[in-house]
C-alpha positions, 0 to 999 in steps of 0.5 A: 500500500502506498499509504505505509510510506507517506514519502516518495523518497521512502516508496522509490527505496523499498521498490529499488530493494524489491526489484533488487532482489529480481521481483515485480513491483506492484502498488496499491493506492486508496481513491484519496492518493491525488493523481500526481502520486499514482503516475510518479509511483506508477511508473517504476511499478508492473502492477496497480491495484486500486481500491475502488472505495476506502477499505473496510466495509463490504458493499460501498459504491465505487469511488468516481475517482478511481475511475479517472484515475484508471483512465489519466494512467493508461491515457499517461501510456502506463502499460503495466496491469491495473487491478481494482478492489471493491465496488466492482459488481454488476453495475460498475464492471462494464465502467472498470474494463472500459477505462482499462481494468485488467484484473478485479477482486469482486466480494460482496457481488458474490460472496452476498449472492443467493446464488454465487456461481449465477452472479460470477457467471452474469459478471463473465457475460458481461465483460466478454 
């Protein structure tokens, strides 16, 4: 998470130590990090994970936010994966794969289904 280290310096330094040790970066940012931010640390990273709400509590809608920001990093020629987290469900999978998405974490969609197996299958119909 970005939020563990507040200072830039600090997050170029732990991603130097990984990508030492021969593995791949990847970073999640909260909807709250300003932009700027997420396209500084972006670009030493292969991975993006946004949350697509503030974490802690199932079934919030997703942050409008997110969405441009998705857009403003794959506008930004940002080429790596972008993955979300939260609020993603029927309604707001379409929006995600559109501005760029290429992985989701999907919860309370189906874990709250009456059916879990029809509501990850309607989620598949829809992004195909």
């Amino acid at each position: 998470h970005y939020g563990a280290y507040d200072d830039l310096d600090k997050v170029k330094w732990l991603v130097g130590k990984v990508k030492k040790e021969g593995l791949k970066v990847g970073v999640v940012f909260n909807p709250a990090v300003p932009f700027d931010r997420v396209l500084e640390v972006a670009r030493f990273c292969r991975h993006v994970m946004f949350m697509g709400h503030v974490p802690g509590v199932e079934g919030r809608p997703l942050n409008p936010l997110v969405l441009k920001k998705i857009v403003r990093l794959r506008e930004a020629g940002f080429k790596g994966k972008i993955q979300v987290d939260g609020a993603v469900n029927d309604r707001t999978i379409v929006k995600l794969k559109e501005a760029g998405v290429d992985i989701v974490n999907v919860g309370s969609f189906i874990s709250g289904a009456e059916d879990a197996g029809k509501a990850y299958r309607e989620l598949g119909k829809l992004i195909s």
